[in-house]
Structure formats: structure tokens, C-alpha cells
ZANULO-596642 format. One line per 8 residues: their letters; for each residue x, y, z of N, C-alpha, C. Coordinates in Angstrom, 1 decimal. Layout:
BEGIN
a> X/Y/Z/X/Y/Z/X/Y/Z | ...
//
This chain:
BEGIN
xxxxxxxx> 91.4/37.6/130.2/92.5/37.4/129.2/93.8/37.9/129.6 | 94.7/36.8/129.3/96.1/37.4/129.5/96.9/38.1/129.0 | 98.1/38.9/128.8/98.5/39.7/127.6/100.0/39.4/128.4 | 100.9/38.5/128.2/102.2/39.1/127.8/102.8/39.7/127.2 | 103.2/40.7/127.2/104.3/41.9/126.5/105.9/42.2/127.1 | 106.6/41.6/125.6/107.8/41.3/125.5/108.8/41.9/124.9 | 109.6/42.4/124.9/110.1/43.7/124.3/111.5/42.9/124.0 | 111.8/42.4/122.7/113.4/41.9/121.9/114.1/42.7/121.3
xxxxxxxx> 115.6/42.4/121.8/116.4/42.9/120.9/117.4/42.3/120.9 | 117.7/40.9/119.4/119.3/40.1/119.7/118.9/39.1/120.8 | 118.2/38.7/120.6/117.7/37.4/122.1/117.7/36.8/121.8 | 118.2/35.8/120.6/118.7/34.2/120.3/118.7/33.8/120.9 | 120.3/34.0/121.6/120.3/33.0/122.6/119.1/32.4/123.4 | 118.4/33.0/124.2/117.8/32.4/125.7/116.3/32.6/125.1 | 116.2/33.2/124.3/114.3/33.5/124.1/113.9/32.2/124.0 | 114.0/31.2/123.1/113.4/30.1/122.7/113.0/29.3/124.2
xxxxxxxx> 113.9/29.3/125.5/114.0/28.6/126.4/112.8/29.6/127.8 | 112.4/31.0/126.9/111.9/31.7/127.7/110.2/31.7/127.2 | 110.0/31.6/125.9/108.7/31.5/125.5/108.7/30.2/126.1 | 109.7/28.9/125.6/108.7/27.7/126.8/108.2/27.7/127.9 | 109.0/28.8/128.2/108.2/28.4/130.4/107.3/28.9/130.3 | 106.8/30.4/129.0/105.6/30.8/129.4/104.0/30.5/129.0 | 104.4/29.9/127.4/103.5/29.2/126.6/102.6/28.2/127.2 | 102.9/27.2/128.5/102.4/26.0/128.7/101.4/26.8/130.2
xxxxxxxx> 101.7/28.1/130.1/100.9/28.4/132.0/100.0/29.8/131.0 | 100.1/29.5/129.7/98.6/30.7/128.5/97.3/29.6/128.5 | 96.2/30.2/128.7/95.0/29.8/127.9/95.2/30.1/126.8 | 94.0/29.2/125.9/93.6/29.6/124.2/93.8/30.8/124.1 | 93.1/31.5/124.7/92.3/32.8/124.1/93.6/33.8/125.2 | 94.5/33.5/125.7/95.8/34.6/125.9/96.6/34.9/124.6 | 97.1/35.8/125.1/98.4/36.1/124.1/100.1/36.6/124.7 | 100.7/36.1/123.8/102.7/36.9/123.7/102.1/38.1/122.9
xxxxxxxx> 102.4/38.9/123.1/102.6/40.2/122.0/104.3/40.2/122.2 | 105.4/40.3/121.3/106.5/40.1/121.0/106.4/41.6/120.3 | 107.4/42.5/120.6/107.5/43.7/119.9/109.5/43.8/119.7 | 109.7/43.7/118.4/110.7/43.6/118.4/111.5/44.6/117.6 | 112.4/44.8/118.0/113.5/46.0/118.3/114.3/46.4/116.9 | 114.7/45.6/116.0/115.5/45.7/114.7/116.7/44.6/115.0 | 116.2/43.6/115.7/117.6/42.5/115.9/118.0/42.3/114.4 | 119.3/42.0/114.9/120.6/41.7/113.8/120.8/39.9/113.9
xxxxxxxx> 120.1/39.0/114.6/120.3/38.1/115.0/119.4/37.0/114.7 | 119.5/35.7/115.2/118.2/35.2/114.7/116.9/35.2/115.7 | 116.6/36.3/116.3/115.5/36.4/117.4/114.3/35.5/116.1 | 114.0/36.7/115.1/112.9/36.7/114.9/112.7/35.4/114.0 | 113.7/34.6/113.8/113.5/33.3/113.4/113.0/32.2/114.5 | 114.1/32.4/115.8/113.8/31.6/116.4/111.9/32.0/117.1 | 111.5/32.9/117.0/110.3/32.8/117.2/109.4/32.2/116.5 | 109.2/32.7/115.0/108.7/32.3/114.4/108.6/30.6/114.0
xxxxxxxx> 109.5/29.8/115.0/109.7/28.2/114.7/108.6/27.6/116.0 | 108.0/28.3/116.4/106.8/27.9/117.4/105.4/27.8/116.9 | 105.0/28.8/115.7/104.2/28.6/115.1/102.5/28.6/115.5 | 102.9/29.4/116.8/101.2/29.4/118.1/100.6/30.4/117.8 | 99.6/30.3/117.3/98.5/31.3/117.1/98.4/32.5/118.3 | 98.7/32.0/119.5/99.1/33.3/120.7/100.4/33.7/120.1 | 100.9/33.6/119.9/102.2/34.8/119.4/101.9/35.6/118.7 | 101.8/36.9/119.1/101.8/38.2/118.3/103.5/39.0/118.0
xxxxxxxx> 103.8/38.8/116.7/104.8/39.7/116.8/104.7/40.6/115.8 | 105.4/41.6/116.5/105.5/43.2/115.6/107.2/43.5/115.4 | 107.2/44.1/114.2/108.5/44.2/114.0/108.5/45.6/113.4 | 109.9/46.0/114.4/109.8/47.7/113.8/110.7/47.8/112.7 | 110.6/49.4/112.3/111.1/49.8/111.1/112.3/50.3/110.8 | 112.9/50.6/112.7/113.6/51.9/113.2/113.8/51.6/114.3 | 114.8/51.5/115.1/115.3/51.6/116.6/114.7/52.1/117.7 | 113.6/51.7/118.1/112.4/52.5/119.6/113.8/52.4/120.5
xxxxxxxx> 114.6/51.8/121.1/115.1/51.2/122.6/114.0/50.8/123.2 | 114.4/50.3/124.6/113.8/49.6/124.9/112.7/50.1/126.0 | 112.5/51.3/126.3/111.6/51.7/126.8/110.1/52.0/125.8 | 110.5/52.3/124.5/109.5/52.5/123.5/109.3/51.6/122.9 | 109.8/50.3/122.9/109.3/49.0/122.4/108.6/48.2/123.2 | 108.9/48.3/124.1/107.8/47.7/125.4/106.5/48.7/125.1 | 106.7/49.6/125.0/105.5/50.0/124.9/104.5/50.0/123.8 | 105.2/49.8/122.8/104.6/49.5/121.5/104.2/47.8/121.7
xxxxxxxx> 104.8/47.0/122.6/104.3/45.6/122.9/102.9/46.3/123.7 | 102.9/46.7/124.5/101.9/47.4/125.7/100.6/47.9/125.4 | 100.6/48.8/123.8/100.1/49.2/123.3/98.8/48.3/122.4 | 99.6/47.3/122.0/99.3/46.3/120.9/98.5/45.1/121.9 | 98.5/45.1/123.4/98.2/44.3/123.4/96.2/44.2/124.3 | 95.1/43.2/124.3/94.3/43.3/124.3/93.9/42.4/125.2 | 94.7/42.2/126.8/94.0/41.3/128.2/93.5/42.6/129.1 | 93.3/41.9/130.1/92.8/42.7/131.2/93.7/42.6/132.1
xxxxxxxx> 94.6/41.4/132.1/95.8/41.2/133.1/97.4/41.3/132.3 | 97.7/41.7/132.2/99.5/42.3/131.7/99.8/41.8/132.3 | 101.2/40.9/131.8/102.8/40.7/132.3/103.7/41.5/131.6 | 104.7/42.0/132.2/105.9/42.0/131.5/107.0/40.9/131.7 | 107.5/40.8/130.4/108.4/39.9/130.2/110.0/39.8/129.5 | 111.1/39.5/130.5/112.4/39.6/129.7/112.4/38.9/128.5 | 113.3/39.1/127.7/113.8/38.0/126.6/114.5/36.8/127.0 | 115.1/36.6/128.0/116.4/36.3/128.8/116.1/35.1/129.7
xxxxxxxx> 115.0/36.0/130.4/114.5/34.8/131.8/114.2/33.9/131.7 | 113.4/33.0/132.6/112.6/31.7/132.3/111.1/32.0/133.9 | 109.7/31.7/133.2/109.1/31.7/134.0/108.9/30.5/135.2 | 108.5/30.4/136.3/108.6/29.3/136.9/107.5/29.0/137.2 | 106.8/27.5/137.1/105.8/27.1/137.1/104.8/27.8/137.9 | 103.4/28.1/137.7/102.2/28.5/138.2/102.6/30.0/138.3 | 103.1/30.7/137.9/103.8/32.0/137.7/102.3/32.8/137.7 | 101.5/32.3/136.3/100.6/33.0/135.8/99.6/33.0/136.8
xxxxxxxx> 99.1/31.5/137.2/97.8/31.3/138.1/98.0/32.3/139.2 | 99.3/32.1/140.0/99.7/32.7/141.0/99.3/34.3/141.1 | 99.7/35.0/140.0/99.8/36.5/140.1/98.1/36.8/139.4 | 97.4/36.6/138.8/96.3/36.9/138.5/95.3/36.0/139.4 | 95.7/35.3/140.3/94.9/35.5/142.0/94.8/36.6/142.5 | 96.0/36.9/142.5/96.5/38.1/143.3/95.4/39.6/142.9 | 95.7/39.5/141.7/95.2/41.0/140.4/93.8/41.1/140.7 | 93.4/40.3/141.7/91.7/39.9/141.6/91.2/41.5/142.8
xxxxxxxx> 92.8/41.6/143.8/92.5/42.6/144.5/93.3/43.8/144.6 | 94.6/43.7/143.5/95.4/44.8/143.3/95.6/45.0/141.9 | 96.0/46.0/141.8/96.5/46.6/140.6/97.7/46.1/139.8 | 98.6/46.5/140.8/99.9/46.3/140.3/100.2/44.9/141.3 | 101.0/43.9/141.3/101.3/42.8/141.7/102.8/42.2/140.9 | 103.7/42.7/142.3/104.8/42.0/142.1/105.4/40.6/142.5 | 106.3/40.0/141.6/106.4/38.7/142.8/108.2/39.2/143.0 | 108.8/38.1/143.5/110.2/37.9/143.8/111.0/37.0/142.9
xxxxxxxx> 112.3/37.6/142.8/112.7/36.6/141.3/114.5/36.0/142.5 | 114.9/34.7/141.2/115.8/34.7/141.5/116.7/35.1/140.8 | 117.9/35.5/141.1/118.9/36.2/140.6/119.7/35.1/139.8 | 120.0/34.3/138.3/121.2/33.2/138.0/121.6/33.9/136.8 | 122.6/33.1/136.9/123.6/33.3/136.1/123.1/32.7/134.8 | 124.0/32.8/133.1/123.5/32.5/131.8/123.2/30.8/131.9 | 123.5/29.9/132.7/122.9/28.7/133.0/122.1/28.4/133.9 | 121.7/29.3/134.8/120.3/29.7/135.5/120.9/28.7/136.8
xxxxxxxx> 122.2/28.9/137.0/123.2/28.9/138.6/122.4/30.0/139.4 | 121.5/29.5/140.3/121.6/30.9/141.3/122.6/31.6/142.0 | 122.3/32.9/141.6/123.8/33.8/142.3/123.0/34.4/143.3 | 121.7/34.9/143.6/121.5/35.4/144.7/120.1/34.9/144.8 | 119.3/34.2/146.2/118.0/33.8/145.8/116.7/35.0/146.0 | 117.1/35.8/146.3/116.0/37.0/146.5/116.4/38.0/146.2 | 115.9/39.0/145.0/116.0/40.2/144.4/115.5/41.0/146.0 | 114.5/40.9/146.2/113.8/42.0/147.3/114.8/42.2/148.0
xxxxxxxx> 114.8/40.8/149.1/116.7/40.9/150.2/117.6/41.7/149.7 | 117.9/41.8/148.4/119.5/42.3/147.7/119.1/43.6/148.0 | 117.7/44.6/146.9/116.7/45.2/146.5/116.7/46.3/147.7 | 116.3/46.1/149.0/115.4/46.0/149.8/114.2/46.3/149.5 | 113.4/45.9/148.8/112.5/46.4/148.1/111.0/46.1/148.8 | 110.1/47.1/148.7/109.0/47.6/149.4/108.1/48.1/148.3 | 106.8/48.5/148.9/105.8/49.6/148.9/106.2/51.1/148.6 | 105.6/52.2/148.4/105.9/53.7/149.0/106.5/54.4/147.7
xxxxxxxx> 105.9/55.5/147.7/106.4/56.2/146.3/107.6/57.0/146.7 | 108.0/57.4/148.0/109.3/58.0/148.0/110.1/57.3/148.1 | 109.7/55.9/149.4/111.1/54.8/148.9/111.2/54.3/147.2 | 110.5/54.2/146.6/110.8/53.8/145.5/111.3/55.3/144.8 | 110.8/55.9/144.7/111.8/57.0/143.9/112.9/57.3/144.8 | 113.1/57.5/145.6/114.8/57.0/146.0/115.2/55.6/145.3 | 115.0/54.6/145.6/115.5/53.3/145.4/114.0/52.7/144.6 | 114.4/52.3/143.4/113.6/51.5/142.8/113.6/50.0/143.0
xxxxxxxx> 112.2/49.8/143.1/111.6/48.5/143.4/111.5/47.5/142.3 | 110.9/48.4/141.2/110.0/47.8/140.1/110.8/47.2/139.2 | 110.8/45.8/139.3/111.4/45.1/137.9/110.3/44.6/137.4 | 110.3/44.9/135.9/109.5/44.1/134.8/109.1/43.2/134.9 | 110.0/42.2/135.4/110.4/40.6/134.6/109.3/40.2/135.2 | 109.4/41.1/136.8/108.7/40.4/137.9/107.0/40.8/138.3 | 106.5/41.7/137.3/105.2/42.8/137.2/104.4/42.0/136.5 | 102.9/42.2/137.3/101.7/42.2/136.6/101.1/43.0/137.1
xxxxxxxx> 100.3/43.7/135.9/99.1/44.4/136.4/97.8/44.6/135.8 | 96.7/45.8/135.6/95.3/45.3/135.4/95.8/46.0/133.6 | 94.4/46.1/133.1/94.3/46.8/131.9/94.4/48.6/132.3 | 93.5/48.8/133.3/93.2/50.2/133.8/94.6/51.3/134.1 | 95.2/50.2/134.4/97.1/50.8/135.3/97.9/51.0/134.0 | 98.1/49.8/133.1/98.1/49.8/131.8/97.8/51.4/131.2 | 96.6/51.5/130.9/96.0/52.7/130.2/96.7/54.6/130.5 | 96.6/53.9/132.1/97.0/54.9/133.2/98.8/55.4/132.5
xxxxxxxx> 98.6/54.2/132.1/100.5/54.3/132.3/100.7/55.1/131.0 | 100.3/54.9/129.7/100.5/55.2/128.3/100.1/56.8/128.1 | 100.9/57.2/127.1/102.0/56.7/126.6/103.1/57.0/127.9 | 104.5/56.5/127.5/105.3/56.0/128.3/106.1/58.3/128.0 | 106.2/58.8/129.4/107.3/60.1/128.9/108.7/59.8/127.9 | 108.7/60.5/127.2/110.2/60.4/126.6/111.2/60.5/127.4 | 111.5/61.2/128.6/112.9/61.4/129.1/112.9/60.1/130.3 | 111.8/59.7/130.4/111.8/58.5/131.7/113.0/57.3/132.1
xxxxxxxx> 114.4/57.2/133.2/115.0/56.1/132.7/114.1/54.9/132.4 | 113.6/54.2/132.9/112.7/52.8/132.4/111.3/52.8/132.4 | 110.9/52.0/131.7/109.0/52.0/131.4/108.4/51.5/133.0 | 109.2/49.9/133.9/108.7/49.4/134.6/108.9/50.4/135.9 | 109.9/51.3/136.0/110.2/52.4/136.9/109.0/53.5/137.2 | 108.6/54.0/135.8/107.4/54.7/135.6/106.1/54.0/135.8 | 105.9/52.7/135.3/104.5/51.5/135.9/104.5/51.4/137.1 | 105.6/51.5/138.0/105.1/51.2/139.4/104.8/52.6/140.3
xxxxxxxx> 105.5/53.3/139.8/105.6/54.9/140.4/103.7/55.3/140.3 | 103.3/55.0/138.9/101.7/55.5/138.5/101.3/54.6/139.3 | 101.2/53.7/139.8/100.7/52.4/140.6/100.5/53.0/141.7 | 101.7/53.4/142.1/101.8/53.9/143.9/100.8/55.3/143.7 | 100.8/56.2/142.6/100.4/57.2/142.9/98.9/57.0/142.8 | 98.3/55.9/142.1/96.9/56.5/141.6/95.9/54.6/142.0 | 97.3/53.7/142.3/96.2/52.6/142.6/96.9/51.5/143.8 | 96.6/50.4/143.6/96.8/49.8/144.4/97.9/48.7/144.6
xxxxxxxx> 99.1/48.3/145.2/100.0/47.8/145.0/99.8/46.5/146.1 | 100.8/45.2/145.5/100.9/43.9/146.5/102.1/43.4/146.5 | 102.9/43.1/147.0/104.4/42.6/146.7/104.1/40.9/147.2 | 104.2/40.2/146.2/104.1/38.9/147.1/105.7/38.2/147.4 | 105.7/37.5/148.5/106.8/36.9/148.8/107.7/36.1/147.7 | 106.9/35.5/147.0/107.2/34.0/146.5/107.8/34.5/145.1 | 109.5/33.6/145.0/109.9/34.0/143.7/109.7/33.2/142.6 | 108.9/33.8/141.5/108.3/33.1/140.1/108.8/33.0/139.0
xxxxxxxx> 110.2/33.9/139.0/111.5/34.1/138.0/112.4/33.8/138.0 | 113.4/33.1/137.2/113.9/33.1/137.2/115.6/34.2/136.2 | 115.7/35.2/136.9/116.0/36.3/136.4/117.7/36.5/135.8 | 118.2/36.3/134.5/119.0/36.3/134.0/120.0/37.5/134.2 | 121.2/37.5/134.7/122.0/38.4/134.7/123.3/38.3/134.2 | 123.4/38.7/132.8/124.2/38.6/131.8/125.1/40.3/131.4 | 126.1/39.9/130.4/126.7/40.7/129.9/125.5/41.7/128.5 | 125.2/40.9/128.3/124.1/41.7/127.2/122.7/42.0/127.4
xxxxxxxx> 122.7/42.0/128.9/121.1/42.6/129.4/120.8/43.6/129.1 | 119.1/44.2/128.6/119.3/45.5/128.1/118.8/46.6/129.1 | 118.6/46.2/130.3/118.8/46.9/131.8/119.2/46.8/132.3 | 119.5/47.6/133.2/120.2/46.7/134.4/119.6/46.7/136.1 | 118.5/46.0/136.1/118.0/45.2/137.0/118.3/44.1/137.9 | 118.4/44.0/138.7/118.9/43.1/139.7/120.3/43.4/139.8 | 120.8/44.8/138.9/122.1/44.8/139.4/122.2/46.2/139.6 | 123.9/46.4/140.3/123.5/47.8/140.7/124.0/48.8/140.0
xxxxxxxx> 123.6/49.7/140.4/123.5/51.0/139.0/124.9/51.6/138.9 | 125.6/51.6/137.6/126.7/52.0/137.5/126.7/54.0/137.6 | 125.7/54.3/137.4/125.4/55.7/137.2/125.9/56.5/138.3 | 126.4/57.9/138.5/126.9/58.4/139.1/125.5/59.4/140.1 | 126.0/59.8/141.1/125.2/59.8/142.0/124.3/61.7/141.4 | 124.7/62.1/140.5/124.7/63.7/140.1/123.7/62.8/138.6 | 123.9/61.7/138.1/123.2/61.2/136.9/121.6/60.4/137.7 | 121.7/60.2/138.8/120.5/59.4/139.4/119.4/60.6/140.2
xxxxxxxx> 120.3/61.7/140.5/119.3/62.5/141.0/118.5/63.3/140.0 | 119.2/63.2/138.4/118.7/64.2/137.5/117.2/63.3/136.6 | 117.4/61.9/137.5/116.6/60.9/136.7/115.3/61.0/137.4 | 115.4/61.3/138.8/114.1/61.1/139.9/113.6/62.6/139.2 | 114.6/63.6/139.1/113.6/65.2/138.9/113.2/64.8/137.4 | 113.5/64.1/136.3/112.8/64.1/135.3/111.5/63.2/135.6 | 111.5/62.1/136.8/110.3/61.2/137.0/109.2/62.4/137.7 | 109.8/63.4/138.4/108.9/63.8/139.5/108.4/64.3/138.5
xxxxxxxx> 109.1/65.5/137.2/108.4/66.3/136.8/107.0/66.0/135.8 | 107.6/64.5/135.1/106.6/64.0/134.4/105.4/63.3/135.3 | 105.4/63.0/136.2/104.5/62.5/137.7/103.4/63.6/137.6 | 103.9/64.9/137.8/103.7/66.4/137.8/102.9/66.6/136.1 | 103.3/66.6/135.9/102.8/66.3/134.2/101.2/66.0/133.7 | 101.5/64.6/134.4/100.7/63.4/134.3/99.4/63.8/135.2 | 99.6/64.2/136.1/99.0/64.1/136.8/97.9/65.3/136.7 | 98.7/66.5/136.0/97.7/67.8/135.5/96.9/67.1/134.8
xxx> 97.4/66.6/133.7/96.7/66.1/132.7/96.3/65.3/132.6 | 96.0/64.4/133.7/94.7/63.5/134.3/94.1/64.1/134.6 | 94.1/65.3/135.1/92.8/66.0/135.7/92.6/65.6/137.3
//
């Protein structure tokens, strides 16, 4: 079973165009788990106009952001194979088949996305190229690899991962980091996304980090220490 988990906030615009790509590459028995944020907009209408028994959506009470709403999608949801998913993007055909080939022998399985603009113009065709993006828990905690948009993984890495630390910058930052440390990782070539880069993104992925170089080093010692953490308390 599949589980996409979707984390909304204010995604009128593009969601409707982003459940299509993904809905037609679900079995019966998959699911959307949709966890949505306190939009002010018509997200949660335009969802609700699909009407698919795979759609799960949860609606909060109170403002998580977006690292604790993914994970209340994360939480909620009941496959063996996880995707994460933007609001924003669009999936590209065989997306699903593709990466849960893959999951048959890794854990975590990333693909490659392309970078376009709010009419899905490509601006750059390879995140990795831009990225330089790799394997390895130190290159990644130096330079992060791990975008969402572009992640699948098992149930087990899932479990591994929850709950998500409080001070962590992003949920997909911390999924790949527990990946490298405790299972098994595949980066496949082929890009399956089509990755939206807009003025109202609620990360900033595929672009580069406005943060000051004294704000990015204070983010790796909060990853290390929770790594450190995590890892006592795995046992």
C-alpha cells in the first residue's frame, strides 16, 4: 500500500493540478493523507471537489508549520511505501511504479526533479546538477540533499523518523539524515517532478538558502544534537 503525505497551507492555486498527476499513478486500496495547515483560502474546498475515497484529509485546529503538519500527515498515514508530496508540484507519469521498484531494495529512494517556474517553464532541468547532490551523512549535513517533493521511503524509516525534533530546520532534512544513519539510501537518476518555484513556497528547496552562514551552522549542531538524542534513545 501506498501512502502519500501532503502537508497544505493556501494552495488553491496549484493543488488541484497536483492531486491530478497523483491520483491516476494510486491503486484502490492507496491513499492522499492531506494534513492541512489552517488555510485562509480555498485549499480545502478545492479538495474536497474530487470526492475519492483515497483522500484523507485532516484539518487542524491551530497553526503546526510546516514541519509538524507533515508530520501529522506522516503520522495518519497507513502504507508500507511513503511519498512525500508538495502542494505546488505536479507528479510525472510512472513516478509511483518507478520509485516503489526501487523501495523493493532501499529504504529511502530519491529521484530528480525539475526545477519550473508557476507555469511549469523549466528553469533548471536537474535539481542534483544545481544541488550537487549525493549519498553520505557528512556531505549532507554540510549541504543538504533531501527534498520532499522528490522522497520515498519504507514504513520502518517512517517510524524510525517520528516524532519529528522540535528545533529541526525541515522534516525531509531530518528523513534523510535517519536514512543515512541507520538504513539504506538510492538516489536514482531519472527526474519524476516536476518542482515548482514560486514566491509563496513554504521552503525553500531547490533554491538557495538565504540564511546567514553563523544561522546554518547553528542548524547542523541542533541536527547533530538531536541525531545524538535519537540515537541514545534508540538504544
Amino acid at each position: 500500500m501506498v501512502s502519500v503525505c501532503m502537508a497544505t497551507k493556501n494552495g488553491a492555486t496549484f493543488i488541484k493540478e497536483q492531486i491530478e498527476s497523483i491520483l491516476p499513478q494510486l491503486g484502490t486500496k492507496d491513499e492522499i493523507v492531506i494534513s492541512d495547515d489552517c488555510s485562509g483560502d480555498d485549499t480545502l474546498t478545492v479538495i474536497r471537489t474530487f470526492q475519492d475515497p483515497r483522500i484523507r484529509l485532516l484539518e487542524s485546529r491551530s497553526e503546526k508549520g510546516i514541519t509538524k503538519n507533515f508530520e501529522a500527515s506522516l503520522s495518519a498515514s497507513k502504507g508500507q511505501f511513503i511519498f512525500l508530496a508538495d502542494q505546488d508540484d505536479v507528479w510525472l507519469p510512472g513516478k509511483v511504479n518507478k520509485m516503489k521498484r526501487a523501495l523493493k531494495n532501499f529504504d529511502l529512494v530519491m529521484s530528480d526533479c525539475h526545477l519550473v517556474d508557476d507555469n511549469l517553464e523549466v528553469q533548471e532541468r536537474s535539481f542534483y546538477d544545481l544541488n550537487r547532490s549525493g549519498k553520505g551523512l557528512i556531505r549532507n549535513l554540510i549541504k543538504n540533499s533531501y527534498m520532499g517533493c522528490c522522497m520515498a521511503f519504507t514504513k520502518r524509516l517512517k517510524d524510525r523518523s517520528l516524532p519529528f525534533p522540535a528545533d529541526i530546520p525541515m522534516h525531509d532534512f531530518w528523513i534523510g539524515l535517519i536514512a543515512e544513519l541507520y538504513f539504506s539510501v538510492h538516489f536514482m537518476p531519472e527526474a519524476l517532478v516536476l518542482h515548482r518555484r514560486h514566491n509563496s513556497n513554504a521552503s525553500t528547496s531547490g533554491k538557495s538558502s538565504h540564511n546567514s552562514i553563523n544561522a546554518r551552522i547553528a542548524q547542523r549542531y541542533r541536527l547533530v544534537k538531536n541525531l545524538f538524542i535519537h540515537k541514545y534513545h534508540a538504544g
